[in-house]
Each structure stands twice: as C-alpha cells, then as structure tokens.
C-alpha positions as CSV (number, residue, x, y, z in Angstrom):
1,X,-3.2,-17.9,-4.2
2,X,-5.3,-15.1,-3.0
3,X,-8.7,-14.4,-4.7
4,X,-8.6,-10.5,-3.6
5,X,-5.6,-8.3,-2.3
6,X,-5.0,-4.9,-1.2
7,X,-1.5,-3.8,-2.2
8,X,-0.1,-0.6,0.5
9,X,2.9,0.8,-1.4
10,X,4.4,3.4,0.2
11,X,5.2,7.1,-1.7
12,X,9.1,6.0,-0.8
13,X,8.9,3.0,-2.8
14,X,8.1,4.5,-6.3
15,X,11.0,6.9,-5.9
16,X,13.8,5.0,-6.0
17,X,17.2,5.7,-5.6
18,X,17.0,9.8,-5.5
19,X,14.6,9.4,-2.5
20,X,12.2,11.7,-4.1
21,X,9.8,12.4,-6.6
22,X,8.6,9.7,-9.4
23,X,11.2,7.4,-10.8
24,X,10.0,6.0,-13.8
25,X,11.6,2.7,-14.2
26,X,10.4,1.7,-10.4
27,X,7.3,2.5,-11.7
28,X,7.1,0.7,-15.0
29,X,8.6,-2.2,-12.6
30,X,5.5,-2.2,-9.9
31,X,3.0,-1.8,-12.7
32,X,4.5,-4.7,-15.0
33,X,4.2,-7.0,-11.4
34,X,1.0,-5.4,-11.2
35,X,0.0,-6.7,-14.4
36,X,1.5,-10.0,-14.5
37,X,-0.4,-10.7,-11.0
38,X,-3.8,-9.5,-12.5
39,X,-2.9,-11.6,-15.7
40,X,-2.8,-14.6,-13.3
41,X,-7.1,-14.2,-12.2
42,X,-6.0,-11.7,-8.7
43,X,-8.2,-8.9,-8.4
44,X,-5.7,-6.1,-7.4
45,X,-6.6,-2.9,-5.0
46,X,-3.9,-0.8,-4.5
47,X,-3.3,2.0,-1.6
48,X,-0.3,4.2,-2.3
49,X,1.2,6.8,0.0
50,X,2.9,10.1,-0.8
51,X,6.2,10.3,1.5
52,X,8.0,10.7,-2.2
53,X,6.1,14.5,-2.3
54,X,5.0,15.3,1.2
55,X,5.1,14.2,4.7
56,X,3.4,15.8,7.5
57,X,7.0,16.4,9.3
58,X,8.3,18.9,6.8
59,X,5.4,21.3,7.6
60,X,7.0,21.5,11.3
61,X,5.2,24.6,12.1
62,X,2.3,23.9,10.0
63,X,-1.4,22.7,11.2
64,X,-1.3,18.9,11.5
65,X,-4.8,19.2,9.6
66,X,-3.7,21.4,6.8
67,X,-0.2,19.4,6.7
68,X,-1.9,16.0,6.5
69,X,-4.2,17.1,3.7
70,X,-1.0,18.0,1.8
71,X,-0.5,14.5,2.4
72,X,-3.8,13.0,0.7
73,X,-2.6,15.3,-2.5
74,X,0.6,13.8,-2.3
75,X,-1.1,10.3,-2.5
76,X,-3.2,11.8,-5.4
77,X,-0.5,12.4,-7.2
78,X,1.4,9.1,-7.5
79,X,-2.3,7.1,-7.9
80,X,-2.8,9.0,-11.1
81,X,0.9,8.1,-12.2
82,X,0.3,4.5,-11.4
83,X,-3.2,4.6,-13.3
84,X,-1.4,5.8,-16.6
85,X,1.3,3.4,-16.2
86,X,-1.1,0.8,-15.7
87,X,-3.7,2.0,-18.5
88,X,-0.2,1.9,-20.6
89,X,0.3,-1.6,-21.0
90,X,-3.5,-1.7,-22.1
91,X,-4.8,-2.7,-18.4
92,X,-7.9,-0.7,-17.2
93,X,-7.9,1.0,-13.7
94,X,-9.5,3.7,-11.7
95,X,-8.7,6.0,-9.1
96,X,-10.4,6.9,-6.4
97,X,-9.5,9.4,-3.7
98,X,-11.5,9.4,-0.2
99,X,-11.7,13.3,-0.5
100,X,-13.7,14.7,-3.9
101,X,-11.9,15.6,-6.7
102,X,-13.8,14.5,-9.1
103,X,-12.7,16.4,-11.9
104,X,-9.4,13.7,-12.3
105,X,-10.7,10.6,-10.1
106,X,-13.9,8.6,-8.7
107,X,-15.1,9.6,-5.5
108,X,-14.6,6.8,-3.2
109,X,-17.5,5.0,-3.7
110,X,-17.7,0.7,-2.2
111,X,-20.1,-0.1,-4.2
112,X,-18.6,0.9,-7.5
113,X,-14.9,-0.3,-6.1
114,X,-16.0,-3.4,-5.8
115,X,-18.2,-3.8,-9.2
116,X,-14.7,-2.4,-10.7
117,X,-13.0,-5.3,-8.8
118,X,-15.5,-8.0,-10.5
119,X,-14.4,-6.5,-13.7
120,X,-10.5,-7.2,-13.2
121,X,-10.0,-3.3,-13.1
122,X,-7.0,-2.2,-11.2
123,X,-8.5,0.1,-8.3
124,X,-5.8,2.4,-6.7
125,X,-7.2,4.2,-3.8
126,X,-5.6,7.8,-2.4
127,X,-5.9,10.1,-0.4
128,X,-5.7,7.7,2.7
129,X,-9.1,7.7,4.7
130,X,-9.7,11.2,4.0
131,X,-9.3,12.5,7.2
132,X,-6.2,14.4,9.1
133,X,-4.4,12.1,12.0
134,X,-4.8,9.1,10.3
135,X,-1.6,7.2,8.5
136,X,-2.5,5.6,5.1
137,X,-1.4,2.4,6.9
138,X,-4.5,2.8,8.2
139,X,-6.6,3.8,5.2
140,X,-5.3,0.7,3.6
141,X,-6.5,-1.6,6.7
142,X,-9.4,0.0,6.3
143,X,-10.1,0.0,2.6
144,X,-8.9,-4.0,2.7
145,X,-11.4,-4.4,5.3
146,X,-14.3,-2.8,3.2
147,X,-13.5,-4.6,-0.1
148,X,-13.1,-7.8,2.1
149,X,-9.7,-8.7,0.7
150,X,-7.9,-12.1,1.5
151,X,-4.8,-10.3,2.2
152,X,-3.2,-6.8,3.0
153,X,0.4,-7.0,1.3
154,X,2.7,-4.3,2.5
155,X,5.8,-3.4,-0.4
156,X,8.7,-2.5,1.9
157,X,12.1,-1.3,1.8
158,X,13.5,-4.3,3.6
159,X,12.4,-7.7,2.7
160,X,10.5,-8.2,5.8
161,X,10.3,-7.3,9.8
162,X,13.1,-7.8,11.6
163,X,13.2,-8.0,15.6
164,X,15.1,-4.4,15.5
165,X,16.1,-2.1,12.3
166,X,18.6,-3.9,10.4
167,X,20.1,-1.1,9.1
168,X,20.9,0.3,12.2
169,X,21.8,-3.6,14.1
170,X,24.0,-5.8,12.2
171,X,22.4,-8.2,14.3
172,X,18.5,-7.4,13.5
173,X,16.9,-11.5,13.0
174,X,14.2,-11.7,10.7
175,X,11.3,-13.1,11.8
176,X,8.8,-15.1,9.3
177,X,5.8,-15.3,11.5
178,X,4.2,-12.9,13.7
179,X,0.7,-12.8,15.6
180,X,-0.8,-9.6,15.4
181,X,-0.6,-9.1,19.2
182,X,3.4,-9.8,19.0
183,X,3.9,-7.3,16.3
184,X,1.7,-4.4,18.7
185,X,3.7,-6.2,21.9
186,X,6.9,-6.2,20.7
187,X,6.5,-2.3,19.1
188,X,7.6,-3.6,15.7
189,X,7.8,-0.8,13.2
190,X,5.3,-2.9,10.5
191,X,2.5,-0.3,10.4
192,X,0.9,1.8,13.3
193,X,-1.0,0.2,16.0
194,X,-4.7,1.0,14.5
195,X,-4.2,-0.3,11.2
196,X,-2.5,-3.9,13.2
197,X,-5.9,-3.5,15.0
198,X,-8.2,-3.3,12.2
199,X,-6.2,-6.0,10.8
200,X,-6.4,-8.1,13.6
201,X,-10.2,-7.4,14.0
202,X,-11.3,-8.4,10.5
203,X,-9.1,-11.2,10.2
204,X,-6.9,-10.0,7.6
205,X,-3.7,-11.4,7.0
206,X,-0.7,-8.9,6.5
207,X,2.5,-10.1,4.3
208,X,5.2,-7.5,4.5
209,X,8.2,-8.3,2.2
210,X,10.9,-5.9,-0.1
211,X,10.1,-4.8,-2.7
212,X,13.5,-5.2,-4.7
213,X,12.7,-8.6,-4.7
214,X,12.5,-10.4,-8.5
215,X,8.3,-10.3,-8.7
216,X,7.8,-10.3,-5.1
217,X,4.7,-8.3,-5.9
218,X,3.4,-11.5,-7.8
219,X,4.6,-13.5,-5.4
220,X,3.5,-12.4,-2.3
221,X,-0.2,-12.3,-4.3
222,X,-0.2,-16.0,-5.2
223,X,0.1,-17.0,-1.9
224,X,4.0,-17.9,-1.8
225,X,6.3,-17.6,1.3
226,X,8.0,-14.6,1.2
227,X,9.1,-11.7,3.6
228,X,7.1,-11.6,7.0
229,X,3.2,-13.3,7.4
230,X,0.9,-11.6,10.5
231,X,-1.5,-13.6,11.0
C-alpha cells in the first residue's frame, strides 16, 4: 500500500461515453474510488487534464501559448467539478491551479499542499505547470515529485501499455513491466518523454492501468498488481 499518491486523470476520462464535456456518473464513480482509497489511510493528490473541454489542436491557427492556456482553464474547470463531488460525500479537498485565480482556488502553494496532505484533504491540482509547451503529464511528474509521492498512478482508457495500440492491432501484447528507459526506447505512448524523465530521475514509480476497471482506482493505490508498473 502506498503512503502518498499522485492520481493523473486525464480530461477524456471524466467524459465518458459522449467524448466530451462532464459526465456525471463517471464522475460520482472516480470520486466514490477516491473516497474509499482515502477511507483506507492514502493521502490522495490528484492532477486532472482538460482534453474533455479543450486541447491545444483545435486552436490550429491559434498561438500555441494562448491555445495551451485555454488548456490550464480547461483543467480548471474539471478540478472544481471533482472538488464538489468530493466535498459531496462529506470529504474535504482543495484546489489549487499553478496559475492565480484565486478568487475560486489556492494558488499553488508546496507548503500548504502538503500540510493539506497531512490532514487527509484531497488536493487536486490544475492548470498543469502553469506554463505553455508543457503536457500535464508533465505537471503531474512534476507535482508527484514535489509532494514526494510513493507512486504516480496514471487512469487510462486501456487497462495498461501495450507493445503497439490495441485498438488499432488485434495483436497489441500487454506488457506488465517496463523500465523507464524501455518505455522512452521503445516510444511507448504512456506519457511524454519529460514527464518518463522526471519520473525516472526522482525515482517514482508509474502504474498505468484502465480505468473501467471495478475500483482499480483503489486498487492501483493499495499497492495491488494491476495494469502496467514502470519502474
């Protein structure tokens, strides 16, 4: 069981079916895992993206700087949904976003993430790392680094990394254990190369897994095998 984990959701994920937007009982069931995991003496970080709103693509002829910010409010937007959900079921949390907007969440502040940690608050952490050309792969290497979590565990769409995309390959093997160096070797589509870097140089384990699995939130949090382990 891990003391401390970063959770990386992606915007995707809390869509469901329609692909976009907020779907509320994919929500209700990340929260409730959430919970539950919390319930069992984790302390839970969470970094979620905003692919369900915005991503930097659609803005084809826009500034990558101004298209990416769009971006961090995109991730704004689904941390305060997650927050409410959470605060719901009678669970305290916190937001805070890595650029200021402090009239709806923290400013990201270590210090007072981690003194929210100690306290069993759920922390949920957006806006990536606040800066344009970065991935929130990365901001959630990064903020697992600086909160020194035991684990970085990635909620996917598949239930783990496969040698090639197995919805493209029939034939796509699943693969239960990577080095970090295989998955940057091997151009496996886990998460960009900088945040397997910062993962790799700070010792964090990475457990990618799906997240339609029955509690593989909790699970992948108390330690058991499940999906893919980079190590």
């Amino acid at each position: 069981m891990y003391k401390r984990i970063l959770l990386k959701l992606s915007g995707e994920a809390l869509a469901g079916k329609d692909g976009y937007g907020l779907d509320e009982s994919t929500v209700d069931k990340v929260v409730t895992q959430l919970v539950k995991l919390r319930e069992k003496g984790t302390e839970i970080a969470v970094v979620v993206g905003g692919g369900n709103f915005w991503r930097g693509r659609q803005g084809k002829n826009m500034d990558k700087s101004t298209a990416d910010y769009m971006g961090m409010l995109a991730t704004t937007l689904n941390a305060l949904a997650l927050c409410d959900a959470i605060e719901s079921k009678g669970v305290p949390a916190r937001v805070q976003t890595a650029i200021n907007i402090n009239v709806i969440a923290e400013p990201f502040i270590l210090r007072k993430a981690l003194k929210h940690l100690e306290k069993k608050r759920i922390v949920i952490f957006a806006c990536g790392t606040g800066n344009p050309y970065f991935t929130t792969d990365t901001g959630a290497a990064l903020r697992a680094a600086q909160i020194k979590a035991d684990a970085l565990i990635m909620a996917k769409n598949i239930d783990g990394v496969y040698d090639c995309d197995p919805r493209k390959n029939s034939n796509a093997v699943k693969l239960d254990r990577l080095s970090y160096m295989e998955v940057m070797n091997r151009h496996l589509e886990v998460m960009d190369l900088t945040s397997i870097t910062m993962c790799m140089e700070n010792n964090i384990p990475i457990v990618a897994f799906g997240l339609n699995e029955d509690d593989a939130i909790v699970r992948a949090g108390m330690g058991e095998k499940i999906g893919t382990i980079i190590n």
